[in-house]
PyMOL Python script that loads the backbone (N, CA, C, O; Angstrom):
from pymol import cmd

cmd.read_pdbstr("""\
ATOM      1  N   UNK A   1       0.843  -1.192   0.000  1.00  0.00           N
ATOM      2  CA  UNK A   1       0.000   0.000   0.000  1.00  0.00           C
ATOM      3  C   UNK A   1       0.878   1.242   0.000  1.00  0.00           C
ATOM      4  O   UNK A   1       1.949   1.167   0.601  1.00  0.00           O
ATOM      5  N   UNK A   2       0.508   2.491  -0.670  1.00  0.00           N
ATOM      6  CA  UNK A   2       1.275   3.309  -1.026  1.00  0.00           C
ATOM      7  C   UNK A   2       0.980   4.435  -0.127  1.00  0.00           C
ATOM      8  O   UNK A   2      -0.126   4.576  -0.648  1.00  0.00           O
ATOM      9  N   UNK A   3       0.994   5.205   0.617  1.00  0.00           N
ATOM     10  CA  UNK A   3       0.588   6.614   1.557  1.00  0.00           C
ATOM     11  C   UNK A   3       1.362   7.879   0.603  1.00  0.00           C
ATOM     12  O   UNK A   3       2.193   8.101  -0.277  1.00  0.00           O
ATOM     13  N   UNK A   4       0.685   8.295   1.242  1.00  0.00           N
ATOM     14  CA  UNK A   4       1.301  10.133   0.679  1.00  0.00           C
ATOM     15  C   UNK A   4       2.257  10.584   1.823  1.00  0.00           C
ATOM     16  O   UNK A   4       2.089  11.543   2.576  1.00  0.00           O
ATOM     17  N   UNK A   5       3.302   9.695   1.803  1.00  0.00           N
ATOM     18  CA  UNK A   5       4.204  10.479   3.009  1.00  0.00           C
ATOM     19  C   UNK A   5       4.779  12.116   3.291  1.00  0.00           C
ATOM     20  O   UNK A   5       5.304  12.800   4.169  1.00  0.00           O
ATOM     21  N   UNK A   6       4.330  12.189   2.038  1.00  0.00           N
ATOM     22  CA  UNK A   6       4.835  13.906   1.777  1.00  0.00           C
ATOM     23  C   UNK A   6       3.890  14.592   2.330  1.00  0.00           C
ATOM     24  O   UNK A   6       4.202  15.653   2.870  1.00  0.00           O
ATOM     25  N   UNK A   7       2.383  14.117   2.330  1.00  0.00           N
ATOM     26  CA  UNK A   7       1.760  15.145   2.792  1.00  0.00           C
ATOM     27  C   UNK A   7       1.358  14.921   4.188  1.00  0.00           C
ATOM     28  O   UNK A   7       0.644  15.716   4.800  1.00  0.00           O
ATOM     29  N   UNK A   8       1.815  13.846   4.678  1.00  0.00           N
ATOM     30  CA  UNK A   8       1.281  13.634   5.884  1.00  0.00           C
ATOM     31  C   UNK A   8       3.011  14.499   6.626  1.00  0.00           C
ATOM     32  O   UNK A   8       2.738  14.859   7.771  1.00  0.00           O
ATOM     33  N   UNK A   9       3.837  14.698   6.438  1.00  0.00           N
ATOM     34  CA  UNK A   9       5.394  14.872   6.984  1.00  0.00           C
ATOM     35  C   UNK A   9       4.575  16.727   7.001  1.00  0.00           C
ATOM     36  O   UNK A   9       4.299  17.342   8.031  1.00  0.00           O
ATOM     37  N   UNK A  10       4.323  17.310   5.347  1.00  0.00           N
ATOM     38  CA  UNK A  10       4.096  18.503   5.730  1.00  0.00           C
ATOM     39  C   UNK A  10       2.702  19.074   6.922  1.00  0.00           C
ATOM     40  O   UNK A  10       2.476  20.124   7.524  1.00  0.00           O
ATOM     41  N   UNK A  11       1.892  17.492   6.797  1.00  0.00           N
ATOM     42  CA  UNK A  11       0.564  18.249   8.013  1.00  0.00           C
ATOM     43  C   UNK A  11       1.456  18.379   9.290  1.00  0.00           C
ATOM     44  O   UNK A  11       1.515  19.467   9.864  1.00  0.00           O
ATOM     45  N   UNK A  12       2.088  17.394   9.706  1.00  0.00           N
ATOM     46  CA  UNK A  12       2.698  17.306  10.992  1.00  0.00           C
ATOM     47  C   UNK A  12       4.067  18.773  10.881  1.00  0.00           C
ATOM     48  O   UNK A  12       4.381  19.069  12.034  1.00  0.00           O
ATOM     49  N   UNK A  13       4.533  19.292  10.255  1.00  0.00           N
ATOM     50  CA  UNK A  13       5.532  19.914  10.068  1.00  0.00           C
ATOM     51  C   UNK A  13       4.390  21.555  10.441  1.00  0.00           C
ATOM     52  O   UNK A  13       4.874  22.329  11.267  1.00  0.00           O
ATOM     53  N   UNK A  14       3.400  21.832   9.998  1.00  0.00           N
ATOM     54  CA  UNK A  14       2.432  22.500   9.959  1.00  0.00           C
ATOM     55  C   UNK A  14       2.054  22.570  11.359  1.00  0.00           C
ATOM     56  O   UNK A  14       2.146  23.689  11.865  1.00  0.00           O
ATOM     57  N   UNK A  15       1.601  21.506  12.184  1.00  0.00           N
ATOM     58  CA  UNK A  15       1.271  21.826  13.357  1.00  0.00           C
ATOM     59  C   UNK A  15       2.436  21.188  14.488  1.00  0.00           C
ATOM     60  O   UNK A  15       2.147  20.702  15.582  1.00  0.00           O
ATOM     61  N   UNK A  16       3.475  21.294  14.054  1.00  0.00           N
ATOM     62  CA  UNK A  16       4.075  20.821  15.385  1.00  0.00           C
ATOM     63  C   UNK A  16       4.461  21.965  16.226  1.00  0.00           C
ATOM     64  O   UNK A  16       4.735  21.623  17.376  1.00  0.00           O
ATOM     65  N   UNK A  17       4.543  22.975  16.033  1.00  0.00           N
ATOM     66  CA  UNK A  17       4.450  23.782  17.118  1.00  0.00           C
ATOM     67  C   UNK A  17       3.353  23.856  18.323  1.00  0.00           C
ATOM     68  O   UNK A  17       3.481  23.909  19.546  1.00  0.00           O
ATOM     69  N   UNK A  18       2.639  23.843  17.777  1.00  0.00           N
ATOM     70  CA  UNK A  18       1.335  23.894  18.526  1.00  0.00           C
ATOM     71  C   UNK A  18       1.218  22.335  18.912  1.00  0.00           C
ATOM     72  O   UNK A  18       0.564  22.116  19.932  1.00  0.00           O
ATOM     73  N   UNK A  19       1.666  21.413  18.360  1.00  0.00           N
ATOM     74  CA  UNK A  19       1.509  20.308  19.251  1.00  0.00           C
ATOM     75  C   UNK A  19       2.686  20.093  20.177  1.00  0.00           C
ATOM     76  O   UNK A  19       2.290  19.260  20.992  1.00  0.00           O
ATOM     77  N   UNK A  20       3.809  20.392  20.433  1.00  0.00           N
ATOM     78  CA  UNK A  20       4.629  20.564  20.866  1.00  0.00           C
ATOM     79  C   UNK A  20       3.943  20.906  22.267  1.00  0.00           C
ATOM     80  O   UNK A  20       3.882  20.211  23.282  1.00  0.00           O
ATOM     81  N   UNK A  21       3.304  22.552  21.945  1.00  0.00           N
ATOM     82  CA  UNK A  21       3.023  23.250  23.121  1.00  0.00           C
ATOM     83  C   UNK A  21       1.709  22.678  23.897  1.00  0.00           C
ATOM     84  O   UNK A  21       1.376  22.886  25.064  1.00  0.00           O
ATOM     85  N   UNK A  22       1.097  21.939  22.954  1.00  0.00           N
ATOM     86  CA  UNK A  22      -0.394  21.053  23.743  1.00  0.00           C
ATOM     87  C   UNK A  22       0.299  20.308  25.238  1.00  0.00           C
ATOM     88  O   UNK A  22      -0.200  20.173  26.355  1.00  0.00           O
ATOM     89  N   UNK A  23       1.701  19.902  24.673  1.00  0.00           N
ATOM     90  CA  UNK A  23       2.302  19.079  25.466  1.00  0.00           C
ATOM     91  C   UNK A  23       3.102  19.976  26.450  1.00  0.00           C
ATOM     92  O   UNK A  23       3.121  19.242  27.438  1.00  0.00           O
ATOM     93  N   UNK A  24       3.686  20.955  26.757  1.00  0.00           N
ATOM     94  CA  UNK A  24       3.893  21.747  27.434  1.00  0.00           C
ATOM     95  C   UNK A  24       5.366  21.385  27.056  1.00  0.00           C
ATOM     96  O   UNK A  24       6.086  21.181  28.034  1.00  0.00           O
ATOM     97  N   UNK A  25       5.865  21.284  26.017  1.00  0.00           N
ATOM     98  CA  UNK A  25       7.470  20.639  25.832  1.00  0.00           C
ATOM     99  C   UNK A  25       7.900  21.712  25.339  1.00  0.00           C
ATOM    100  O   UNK A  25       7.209  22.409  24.596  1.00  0.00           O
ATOM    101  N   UNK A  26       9.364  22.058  25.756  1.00  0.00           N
ATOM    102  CA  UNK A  26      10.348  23.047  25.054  1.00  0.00           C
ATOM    103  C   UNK A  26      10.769  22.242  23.509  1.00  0.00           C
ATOM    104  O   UNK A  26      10.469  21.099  23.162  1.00  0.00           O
ATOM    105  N   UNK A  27      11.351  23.004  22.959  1.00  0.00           N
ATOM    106  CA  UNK A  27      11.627  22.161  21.574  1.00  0.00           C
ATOM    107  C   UNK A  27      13.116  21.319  22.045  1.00  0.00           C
ATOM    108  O   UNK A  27      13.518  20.441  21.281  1.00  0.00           O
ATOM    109  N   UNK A  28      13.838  21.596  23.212  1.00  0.00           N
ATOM    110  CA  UNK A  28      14.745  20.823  23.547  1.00  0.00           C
ATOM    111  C   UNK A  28      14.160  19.337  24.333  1.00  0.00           C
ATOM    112  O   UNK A  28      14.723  18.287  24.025  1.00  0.00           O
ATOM    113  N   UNK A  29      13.258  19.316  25.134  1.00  0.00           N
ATOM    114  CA  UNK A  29      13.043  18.419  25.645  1.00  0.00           C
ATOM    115  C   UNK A  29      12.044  17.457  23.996  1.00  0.00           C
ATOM    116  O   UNK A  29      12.084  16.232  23.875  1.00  0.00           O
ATOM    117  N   UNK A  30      11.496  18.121  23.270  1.00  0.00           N
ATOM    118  CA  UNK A  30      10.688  17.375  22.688  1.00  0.00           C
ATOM    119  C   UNK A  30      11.917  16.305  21.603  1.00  0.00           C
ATOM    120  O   UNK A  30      11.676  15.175  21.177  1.00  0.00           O
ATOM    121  N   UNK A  31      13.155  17.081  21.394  1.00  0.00           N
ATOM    122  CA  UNK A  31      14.121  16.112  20.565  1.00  0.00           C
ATOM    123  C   UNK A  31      14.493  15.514  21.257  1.00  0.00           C
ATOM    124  O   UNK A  31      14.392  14.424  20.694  1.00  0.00           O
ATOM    125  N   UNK A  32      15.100  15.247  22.597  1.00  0.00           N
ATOM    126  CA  UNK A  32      15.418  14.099  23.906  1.00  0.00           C
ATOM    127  C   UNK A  32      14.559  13.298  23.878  1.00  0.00           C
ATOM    128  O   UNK A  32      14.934  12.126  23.854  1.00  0.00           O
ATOM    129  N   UNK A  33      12.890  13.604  23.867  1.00  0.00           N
ATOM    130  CA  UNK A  33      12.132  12.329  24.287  1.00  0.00           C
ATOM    131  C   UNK A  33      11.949  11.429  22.482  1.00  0.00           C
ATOM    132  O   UNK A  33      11.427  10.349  22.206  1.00  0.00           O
ATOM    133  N   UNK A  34      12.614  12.433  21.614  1.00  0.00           N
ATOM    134  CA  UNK A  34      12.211  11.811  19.951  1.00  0.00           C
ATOM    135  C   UNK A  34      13.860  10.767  19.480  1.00  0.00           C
ATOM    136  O   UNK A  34      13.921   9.699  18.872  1.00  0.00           O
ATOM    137  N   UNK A  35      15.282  11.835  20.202  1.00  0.00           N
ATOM    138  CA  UNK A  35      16.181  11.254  19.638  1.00  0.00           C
ATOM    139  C   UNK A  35      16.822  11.900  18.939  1.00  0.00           C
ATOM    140  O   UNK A  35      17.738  11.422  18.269  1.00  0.00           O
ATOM    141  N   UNK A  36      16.389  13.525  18.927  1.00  0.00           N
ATOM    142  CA  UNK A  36      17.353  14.178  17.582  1.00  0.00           C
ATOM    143  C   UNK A  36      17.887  15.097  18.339  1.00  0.00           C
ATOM    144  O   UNK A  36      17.891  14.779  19.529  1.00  0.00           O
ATOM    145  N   UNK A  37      18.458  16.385  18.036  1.00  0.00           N
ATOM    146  CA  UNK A  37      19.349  17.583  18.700  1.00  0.00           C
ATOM    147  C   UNK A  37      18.258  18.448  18.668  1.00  0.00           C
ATOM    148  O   UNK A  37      17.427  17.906  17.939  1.00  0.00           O
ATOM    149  N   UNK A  38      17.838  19.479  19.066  1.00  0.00           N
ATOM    150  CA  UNK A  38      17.011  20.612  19.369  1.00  0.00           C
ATOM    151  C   UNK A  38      17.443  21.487  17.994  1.00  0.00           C
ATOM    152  O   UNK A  38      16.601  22.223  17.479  1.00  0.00           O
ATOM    153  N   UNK A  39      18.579  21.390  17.516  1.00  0.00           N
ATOM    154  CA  UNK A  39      18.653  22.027  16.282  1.00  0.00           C
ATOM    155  C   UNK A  39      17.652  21.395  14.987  1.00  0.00           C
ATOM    156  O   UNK A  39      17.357  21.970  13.940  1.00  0.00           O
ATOM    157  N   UNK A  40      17.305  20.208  15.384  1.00  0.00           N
ATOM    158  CA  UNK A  40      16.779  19.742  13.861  1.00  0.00           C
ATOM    159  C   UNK A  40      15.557  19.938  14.414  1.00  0.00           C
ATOM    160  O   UNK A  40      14.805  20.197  13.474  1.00  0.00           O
ATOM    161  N   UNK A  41      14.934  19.954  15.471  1.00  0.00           N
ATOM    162  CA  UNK A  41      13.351  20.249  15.800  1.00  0.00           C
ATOM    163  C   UNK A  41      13.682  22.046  15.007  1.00  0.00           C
ATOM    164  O   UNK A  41      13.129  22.262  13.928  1.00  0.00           O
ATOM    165  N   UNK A  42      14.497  23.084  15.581  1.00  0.00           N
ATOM    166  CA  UNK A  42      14.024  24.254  15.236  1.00  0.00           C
ATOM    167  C   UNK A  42      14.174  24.373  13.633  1.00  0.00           C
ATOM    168  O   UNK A  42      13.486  25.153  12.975  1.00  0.00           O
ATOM    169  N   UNK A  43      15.151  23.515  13.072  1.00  0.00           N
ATOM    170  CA  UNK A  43      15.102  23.568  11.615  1.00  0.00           C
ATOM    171  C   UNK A  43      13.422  23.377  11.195  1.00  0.00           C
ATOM    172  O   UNK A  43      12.730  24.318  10.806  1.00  0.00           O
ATOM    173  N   UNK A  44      13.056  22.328  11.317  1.00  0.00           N
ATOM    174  CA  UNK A  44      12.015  21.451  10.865  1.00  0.00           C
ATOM    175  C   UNK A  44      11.187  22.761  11.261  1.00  0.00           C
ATOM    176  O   UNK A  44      10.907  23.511  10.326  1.00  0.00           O
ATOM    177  N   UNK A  45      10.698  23.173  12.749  1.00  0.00           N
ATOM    178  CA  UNK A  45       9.748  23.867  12.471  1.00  0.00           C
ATOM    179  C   UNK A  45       9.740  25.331  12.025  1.00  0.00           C
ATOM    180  O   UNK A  45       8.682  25.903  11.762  1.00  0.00           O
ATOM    181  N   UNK A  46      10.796  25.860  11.954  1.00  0.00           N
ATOM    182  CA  UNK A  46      11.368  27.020  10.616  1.00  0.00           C
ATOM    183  C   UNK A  46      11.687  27.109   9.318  1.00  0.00           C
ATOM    184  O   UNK A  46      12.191  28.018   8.658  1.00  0.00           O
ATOM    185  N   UNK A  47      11.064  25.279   8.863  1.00  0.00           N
ATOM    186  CA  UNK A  47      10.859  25.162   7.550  1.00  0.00           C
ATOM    187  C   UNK A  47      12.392  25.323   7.113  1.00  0.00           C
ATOM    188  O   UNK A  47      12.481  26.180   6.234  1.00  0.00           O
ATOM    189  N   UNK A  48      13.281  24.917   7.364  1.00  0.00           N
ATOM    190  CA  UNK A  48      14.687  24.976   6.876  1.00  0.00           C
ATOM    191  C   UNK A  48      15.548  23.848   6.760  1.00  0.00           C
ATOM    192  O   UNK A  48      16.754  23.768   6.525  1.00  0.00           O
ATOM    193  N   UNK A  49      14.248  22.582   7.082  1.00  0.00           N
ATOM    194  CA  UNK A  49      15.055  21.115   7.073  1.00  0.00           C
ATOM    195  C   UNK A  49      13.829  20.729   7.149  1.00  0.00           C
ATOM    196  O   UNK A  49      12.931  21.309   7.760  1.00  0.00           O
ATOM    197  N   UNK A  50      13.717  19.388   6.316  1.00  0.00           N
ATOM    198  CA  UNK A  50      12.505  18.925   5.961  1.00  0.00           C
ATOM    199  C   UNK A  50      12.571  17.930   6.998  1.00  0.00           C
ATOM    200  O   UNK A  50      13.646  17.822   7.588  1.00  0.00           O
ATOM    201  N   UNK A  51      11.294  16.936   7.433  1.00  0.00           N
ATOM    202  CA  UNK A  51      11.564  16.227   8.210  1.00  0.00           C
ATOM    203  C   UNK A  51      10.910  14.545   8.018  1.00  0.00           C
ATOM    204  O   UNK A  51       9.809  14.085   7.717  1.00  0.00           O
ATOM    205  N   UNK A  52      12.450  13.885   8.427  1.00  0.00           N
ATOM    206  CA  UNK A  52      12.540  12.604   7.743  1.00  0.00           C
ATOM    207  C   UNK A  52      11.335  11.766   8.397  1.00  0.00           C
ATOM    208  O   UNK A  52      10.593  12.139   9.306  1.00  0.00           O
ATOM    209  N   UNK A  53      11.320  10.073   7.446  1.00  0.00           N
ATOM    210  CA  UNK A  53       9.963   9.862   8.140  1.00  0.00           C
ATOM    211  C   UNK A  53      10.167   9.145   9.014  1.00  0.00           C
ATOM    212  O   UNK A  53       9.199   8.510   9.433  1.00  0.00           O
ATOM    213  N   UNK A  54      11.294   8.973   9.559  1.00  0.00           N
ATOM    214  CA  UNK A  54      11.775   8.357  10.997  1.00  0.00           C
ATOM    215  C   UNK A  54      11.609   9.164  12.436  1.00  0.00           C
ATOM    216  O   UNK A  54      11.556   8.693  13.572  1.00  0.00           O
ATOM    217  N   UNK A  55      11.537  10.709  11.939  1.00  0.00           N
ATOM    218  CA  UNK A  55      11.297  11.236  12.904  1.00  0.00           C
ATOM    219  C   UNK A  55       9.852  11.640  12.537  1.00  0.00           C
ATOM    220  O   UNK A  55       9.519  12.467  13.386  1.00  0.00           O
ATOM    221  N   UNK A  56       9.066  11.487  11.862  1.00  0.00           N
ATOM    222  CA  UNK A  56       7.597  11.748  11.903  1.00  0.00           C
ATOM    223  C   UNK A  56       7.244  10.692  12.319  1.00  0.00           C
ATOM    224  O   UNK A  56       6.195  10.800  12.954  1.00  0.00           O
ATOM    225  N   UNK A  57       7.805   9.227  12.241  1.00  0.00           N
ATOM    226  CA  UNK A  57       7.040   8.319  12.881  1.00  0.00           C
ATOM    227  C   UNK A  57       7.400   8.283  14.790  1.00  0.00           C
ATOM    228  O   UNK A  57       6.612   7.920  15.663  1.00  0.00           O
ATOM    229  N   UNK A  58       8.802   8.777  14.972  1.00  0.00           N
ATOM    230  CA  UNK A  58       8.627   9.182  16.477  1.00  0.00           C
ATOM    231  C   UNK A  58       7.695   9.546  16.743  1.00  0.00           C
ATOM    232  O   UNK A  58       6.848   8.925  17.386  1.00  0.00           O
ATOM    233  N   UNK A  59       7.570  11.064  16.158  1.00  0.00           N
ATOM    234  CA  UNK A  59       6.750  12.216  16.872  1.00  0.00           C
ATOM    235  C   UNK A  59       5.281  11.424  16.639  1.00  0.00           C
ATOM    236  O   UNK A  59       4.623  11.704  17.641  1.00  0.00           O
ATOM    237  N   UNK A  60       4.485  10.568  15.770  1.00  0.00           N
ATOM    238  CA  UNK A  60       3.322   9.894  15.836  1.00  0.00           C
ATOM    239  C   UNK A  60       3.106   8.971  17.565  1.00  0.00           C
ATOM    240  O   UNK A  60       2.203   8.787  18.382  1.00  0.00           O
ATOM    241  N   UNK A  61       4.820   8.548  17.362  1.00  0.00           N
ATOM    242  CA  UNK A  61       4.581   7.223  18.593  1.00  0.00           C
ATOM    243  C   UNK A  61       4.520   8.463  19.900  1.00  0.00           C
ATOM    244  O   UNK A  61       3.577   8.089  20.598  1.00  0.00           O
ATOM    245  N   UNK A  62       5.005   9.531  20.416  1.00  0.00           N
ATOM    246  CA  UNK A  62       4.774  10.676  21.282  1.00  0.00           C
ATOM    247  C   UNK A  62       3.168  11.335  21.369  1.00  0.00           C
ATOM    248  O   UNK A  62       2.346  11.510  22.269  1.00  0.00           O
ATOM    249  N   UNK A  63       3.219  11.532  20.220  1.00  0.00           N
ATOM    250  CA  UNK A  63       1.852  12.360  20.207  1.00  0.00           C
ATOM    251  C   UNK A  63       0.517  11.226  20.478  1.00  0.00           C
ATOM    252  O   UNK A  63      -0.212  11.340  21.464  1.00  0.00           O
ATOM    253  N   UNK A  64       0.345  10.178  19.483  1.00  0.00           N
ATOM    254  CA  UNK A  64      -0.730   9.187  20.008  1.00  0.00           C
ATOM    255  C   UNK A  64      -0.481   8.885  21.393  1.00  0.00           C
ATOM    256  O   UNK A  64      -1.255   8.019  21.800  1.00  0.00           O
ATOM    257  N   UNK A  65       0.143   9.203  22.054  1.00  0.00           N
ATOM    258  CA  UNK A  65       0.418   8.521  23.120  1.00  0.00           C
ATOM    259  C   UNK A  65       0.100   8.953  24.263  1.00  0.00           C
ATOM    260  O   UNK A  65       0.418   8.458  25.344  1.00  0.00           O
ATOM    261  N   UNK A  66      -0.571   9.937  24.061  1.00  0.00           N
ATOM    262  CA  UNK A  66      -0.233  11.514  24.705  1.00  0.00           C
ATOM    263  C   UNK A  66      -2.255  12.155  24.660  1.00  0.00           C
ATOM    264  O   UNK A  66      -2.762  12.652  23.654  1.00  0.00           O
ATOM    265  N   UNK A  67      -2.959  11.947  25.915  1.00  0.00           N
ATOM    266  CA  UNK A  67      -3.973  12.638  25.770  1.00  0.00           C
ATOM    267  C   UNK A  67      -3.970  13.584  25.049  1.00  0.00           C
ATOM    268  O   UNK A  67      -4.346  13.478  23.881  1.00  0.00           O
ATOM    269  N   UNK A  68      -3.497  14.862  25.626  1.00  0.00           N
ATOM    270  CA  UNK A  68      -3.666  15.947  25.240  1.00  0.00           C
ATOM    271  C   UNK A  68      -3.036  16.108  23.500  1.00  0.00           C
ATOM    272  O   UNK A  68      -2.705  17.222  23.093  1.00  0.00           O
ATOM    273  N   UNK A  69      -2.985  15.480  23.041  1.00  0.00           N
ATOM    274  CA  UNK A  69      -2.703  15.568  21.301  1.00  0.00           C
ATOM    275  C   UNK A  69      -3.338  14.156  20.713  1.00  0.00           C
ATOM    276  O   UNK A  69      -3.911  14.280  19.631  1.00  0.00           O
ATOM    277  N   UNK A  70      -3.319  13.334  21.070  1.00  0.00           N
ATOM    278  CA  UNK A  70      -3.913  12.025  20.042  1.00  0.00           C
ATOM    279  C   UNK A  70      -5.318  12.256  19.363  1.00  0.00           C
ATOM    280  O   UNK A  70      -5.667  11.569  18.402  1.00  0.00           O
ATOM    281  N   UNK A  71      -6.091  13.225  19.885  1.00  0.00           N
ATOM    282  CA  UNK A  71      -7.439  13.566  19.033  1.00  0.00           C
ATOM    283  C   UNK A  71      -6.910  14.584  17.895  1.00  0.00           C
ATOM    284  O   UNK A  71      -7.142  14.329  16.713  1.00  0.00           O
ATOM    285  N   UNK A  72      -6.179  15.768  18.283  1.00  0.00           N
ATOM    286  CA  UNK A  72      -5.868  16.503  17.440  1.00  0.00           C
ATOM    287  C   UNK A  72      -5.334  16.042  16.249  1.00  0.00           C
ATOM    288  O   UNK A  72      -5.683  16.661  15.244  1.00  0.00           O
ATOM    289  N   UNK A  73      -4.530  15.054  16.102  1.00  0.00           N
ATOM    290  CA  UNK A  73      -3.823  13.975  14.587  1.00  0.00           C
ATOM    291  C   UNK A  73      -4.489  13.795  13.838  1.00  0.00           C
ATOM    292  O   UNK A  73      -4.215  13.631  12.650  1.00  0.00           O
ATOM    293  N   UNK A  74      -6.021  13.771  14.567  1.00  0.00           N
ATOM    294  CA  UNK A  74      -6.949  12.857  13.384  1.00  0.00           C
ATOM    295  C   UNK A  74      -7.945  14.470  12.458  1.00  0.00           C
ATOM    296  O   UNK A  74      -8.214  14.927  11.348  1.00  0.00           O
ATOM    297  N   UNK A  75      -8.090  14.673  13.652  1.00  0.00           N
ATOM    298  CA  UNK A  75      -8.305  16.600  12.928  1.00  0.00           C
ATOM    299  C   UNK A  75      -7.563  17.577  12.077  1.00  0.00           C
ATOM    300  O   UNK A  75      -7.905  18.607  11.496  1.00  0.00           O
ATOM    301  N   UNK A  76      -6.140  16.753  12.219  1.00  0.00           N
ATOM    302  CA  UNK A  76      -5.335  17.672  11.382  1.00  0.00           C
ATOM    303  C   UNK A  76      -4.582  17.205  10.538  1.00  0.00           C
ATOM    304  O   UNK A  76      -3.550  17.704  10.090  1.00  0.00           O
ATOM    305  N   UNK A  77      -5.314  15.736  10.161  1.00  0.00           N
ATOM    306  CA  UNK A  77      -5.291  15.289   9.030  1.00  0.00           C
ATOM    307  C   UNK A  77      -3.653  14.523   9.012  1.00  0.00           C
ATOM    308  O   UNK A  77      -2.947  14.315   8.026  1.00  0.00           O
ATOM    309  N   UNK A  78      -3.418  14.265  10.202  1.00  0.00           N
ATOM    310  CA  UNK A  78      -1.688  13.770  10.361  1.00  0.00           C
ATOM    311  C   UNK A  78      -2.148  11.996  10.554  1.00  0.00           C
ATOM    312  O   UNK A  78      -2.030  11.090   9.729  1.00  0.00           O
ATOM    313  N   UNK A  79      -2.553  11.963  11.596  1.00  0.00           N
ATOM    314  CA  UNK A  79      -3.104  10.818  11.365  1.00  0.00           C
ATOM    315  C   UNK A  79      -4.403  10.329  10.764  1.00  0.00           C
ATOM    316  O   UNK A  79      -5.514  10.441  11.282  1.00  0.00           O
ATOM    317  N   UNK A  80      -4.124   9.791   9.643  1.00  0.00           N
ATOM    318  CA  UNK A  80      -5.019   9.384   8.485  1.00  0.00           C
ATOM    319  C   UNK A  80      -5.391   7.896   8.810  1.00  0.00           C
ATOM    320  O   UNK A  80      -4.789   7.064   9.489  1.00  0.00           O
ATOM    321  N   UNK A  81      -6.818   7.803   7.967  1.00  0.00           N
ATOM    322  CA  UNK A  81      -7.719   6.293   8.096  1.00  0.00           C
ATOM    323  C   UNK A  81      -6.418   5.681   7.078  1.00  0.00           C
ATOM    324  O   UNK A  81      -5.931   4.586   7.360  1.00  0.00           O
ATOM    325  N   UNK A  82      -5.895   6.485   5.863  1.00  0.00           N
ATOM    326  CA  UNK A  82      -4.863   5.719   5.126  1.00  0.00           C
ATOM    327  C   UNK A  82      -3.476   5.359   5.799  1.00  0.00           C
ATOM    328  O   UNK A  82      -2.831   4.410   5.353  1.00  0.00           O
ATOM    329  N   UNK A  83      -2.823   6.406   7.299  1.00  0.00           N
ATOM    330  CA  UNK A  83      -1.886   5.879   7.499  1.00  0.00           C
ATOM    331  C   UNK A  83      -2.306   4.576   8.585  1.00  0.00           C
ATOM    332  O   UNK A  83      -1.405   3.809   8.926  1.00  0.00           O
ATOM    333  N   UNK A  84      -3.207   4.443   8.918  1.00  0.00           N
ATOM    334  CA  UNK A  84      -3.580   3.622  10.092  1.00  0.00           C
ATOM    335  C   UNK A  84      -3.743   2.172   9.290  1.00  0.00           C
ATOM    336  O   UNK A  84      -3.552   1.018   9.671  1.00  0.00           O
ATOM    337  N   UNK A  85      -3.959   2.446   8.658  1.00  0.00           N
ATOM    338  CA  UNK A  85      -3.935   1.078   7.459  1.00  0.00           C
ATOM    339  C   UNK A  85      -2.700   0.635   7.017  1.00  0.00           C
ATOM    340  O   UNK A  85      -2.368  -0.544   6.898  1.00  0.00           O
ATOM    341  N   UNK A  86      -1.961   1.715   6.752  1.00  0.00           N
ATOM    342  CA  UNK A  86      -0.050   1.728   6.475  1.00  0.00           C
ATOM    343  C   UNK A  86       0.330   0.665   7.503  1.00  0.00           C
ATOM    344  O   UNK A  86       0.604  -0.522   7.323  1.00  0.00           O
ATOM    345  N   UNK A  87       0.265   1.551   8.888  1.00  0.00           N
ATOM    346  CA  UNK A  87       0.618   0.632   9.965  1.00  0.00           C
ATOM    347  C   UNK A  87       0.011  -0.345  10.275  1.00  0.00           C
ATOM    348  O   UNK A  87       0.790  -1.075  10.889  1.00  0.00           O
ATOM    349  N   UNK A  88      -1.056  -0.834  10.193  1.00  0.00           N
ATOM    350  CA  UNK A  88      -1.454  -2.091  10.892  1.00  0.00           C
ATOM    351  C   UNK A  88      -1.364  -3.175   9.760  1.00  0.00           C
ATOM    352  O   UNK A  88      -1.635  -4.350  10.008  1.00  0.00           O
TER     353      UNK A  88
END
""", "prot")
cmd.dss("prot")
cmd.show_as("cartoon", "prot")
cmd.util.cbc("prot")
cmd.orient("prot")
């Protein structure tokens, strides 16, 4: 099965600030709990480094995981009925 990884990388690239902050995370703590440097979170969300799908599938396994953001994914079109099918 084929997904639109491009557009699901730019929905999440689109709202990760604001999901970031749902979570009350600095952009340093949010690359510690993902695995990357705080420089590639501020790239990514200053649109100056695109973001790979190893770290969009982190930030999925964080955010579903996570009251306060796992409804918002499905509203903002990040988590899709097509990626949920990807994965399972």
């Amino acid at each position: 099965m084929n997904i639109n990884k491009e557009k699901l990388i730019s929905n999440m690239t689109d709202n990760l600030p604001m999901l970031r902050r749902c979570l009350d995370l600095t952009q340093e703590e949010l690359a510690d709990k993902i695995g990357v440097s705080r420089s590639t979170i501020i790239s990514i969300e200053n649109r100056k480094r695109e973001m790979t799908w190893n770290t969009f599938l982190s930030l999925m396994l964080l955010f579903t995981k996570n009251e306060g953001t796992n409804k918002l994914l499905n509203v903002l079109e990040i988590y899709t009925d097509e990626f949920h099918s990807f994965i399972s």
